[in-house]
N, CA, C and O of each residue as an XYZ file, in Angstrom:
256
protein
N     128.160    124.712    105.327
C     127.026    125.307    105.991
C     126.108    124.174    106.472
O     126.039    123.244    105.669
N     125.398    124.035    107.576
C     124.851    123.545    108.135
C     123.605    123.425    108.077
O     123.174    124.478    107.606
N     122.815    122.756    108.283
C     121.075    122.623    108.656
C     120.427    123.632    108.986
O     119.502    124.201    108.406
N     121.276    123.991    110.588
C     120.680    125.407    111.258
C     120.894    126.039    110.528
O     119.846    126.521    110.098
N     122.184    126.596    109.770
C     122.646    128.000    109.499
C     121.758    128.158    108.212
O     121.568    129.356    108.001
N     121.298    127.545    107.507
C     120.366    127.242    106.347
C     118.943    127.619    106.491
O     118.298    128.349    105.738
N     118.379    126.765    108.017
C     117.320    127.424    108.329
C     116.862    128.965    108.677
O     115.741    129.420    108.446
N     118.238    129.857    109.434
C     118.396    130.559    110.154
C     118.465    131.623    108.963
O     117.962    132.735    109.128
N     119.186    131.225    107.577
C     119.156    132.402    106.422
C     117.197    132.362    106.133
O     116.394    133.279    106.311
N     116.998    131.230    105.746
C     115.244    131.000    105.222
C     114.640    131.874    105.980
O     114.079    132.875    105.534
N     114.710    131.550    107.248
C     113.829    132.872    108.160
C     114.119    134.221    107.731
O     113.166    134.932    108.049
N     115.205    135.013    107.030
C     115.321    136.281    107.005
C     115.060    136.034    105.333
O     115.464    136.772    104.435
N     114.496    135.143    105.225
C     114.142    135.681    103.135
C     112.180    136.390    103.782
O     111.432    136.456    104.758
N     112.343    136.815    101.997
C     110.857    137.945    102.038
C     110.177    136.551    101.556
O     110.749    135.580    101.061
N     108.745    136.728    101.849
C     108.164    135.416    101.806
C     107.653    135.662    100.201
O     106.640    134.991    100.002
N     107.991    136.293     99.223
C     108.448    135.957     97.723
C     109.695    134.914     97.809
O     109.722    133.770     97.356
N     110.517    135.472     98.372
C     111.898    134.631     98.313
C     111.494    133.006     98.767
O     111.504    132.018     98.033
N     111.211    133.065     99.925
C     110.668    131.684    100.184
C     109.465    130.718     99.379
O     109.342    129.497     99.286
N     108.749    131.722     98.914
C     107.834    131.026     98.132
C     108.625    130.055     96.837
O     108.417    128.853     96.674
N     109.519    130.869     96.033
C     110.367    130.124     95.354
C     111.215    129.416     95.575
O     111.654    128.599     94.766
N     111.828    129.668     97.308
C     112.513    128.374     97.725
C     111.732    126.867     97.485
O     112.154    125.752     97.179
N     110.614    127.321     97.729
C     109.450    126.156     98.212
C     109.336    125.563     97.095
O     109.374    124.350     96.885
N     109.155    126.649     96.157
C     108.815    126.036     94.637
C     110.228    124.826     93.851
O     110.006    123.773     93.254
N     111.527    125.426     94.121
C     112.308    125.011     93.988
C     112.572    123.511     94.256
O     112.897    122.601     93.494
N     112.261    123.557     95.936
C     112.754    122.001     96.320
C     111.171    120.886     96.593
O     111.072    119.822     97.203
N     110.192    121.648     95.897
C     109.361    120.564     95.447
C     109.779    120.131     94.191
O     109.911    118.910     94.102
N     110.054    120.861     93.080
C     110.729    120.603     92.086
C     111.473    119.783     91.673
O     111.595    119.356     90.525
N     112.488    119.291     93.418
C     113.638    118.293     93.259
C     113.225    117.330     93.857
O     113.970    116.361     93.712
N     112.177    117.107     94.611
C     111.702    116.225     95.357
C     110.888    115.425     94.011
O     111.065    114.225     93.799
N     110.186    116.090     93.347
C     109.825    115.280     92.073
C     110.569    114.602     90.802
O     110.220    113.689     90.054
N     111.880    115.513     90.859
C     113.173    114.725     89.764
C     113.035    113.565     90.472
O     112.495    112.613     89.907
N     113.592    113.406     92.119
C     113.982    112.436     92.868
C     113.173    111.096     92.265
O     113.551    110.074     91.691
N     111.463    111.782     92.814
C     110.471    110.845     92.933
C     110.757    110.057     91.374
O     110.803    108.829     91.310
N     110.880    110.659     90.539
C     110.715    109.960     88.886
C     111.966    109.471     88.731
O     112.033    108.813     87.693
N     112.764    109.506     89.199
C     114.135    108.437     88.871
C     114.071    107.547     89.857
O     114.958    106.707     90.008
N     112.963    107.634     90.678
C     112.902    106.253     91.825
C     111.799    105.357     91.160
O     111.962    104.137     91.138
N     110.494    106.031     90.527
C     109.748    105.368     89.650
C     109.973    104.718     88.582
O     109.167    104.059     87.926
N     111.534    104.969     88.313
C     112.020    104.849     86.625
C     112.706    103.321     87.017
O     112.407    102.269     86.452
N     113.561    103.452     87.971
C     114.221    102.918     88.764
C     113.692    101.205     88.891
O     114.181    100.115     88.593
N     112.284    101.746     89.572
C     111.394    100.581     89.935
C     110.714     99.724     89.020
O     110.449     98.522     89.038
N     110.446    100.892     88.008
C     109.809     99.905     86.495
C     110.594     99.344     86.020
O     110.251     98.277     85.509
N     111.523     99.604     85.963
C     112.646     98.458     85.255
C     113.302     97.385     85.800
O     113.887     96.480     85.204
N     113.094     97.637     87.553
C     113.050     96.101     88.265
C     111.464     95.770     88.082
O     111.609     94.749     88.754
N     110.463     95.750     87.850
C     109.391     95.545     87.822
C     109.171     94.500     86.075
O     108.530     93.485     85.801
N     110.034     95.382     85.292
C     109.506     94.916     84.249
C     110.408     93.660     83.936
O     110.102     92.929     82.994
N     111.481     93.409     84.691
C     112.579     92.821     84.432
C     111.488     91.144     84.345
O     110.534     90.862     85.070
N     112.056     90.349     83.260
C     111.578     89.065     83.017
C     112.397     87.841     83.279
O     112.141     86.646     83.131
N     113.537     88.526     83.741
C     114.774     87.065     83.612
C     114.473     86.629     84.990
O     114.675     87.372     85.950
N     113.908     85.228     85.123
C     113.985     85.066     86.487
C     115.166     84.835     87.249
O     114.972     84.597     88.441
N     116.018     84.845     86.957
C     117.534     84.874     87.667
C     117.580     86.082     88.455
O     118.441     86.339     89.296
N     116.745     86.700     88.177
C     116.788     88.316     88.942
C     115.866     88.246     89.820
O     116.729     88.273     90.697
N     115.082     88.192     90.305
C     113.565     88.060     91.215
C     114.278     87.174     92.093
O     115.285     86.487     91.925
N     113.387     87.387     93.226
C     113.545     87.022     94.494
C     112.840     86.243     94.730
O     111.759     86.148     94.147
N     113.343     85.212     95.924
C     112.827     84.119     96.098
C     111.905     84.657     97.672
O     112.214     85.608     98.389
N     111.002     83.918     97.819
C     109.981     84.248     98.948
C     110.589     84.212    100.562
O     109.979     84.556    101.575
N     111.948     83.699    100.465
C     112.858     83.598    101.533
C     113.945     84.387    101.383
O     114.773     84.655    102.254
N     113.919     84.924     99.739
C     115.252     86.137    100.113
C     114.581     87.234    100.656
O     115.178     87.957    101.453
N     113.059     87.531    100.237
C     112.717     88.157    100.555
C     111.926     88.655    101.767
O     111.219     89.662    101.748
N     112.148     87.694    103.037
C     111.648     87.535    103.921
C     112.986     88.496    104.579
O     112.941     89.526    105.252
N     114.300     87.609    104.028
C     115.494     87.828    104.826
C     115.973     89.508    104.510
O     116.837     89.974    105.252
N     115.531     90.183    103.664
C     115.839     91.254    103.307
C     114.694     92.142    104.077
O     115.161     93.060    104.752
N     113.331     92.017    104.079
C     112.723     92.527    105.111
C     113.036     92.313    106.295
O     113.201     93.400    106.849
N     113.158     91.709    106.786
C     113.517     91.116    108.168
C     114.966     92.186    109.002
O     115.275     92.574    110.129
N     115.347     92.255    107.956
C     116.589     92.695    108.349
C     116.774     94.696    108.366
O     117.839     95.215    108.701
């Protein structure tokens, strides 16, 4: 099933139905968000400098 055909069911839900769609995929948008935060603290907290980036890898990785 597709994007459209997905959108095209949403339009025929009762706007109870949609309300809990809504509720639903904020729901997953926040799992997402906290395993990207989880994700980040632990490159954040990381101490080994063998891991960290140098001011030119990190130029080359933006850059790109």
């Amino acid at each position: 099933m597709g994007v459209q055909e997905i959108k095209s069911e949403i339009e025929s839900l009762s706007s109870e139905e949609r309300r809990q769609l809504s509720a639903f995929l904020v729901t997953l948008r926040h799992k997402e968000l906290a395993e990207y935060r989880s994700a980040i603290a632990k490159k954040i907290d990381d101490v080994n400098p063998e891991n960290w980036l140098s001011l030119e890898e990190y130029d080359q990785r933006v850059a790109s």
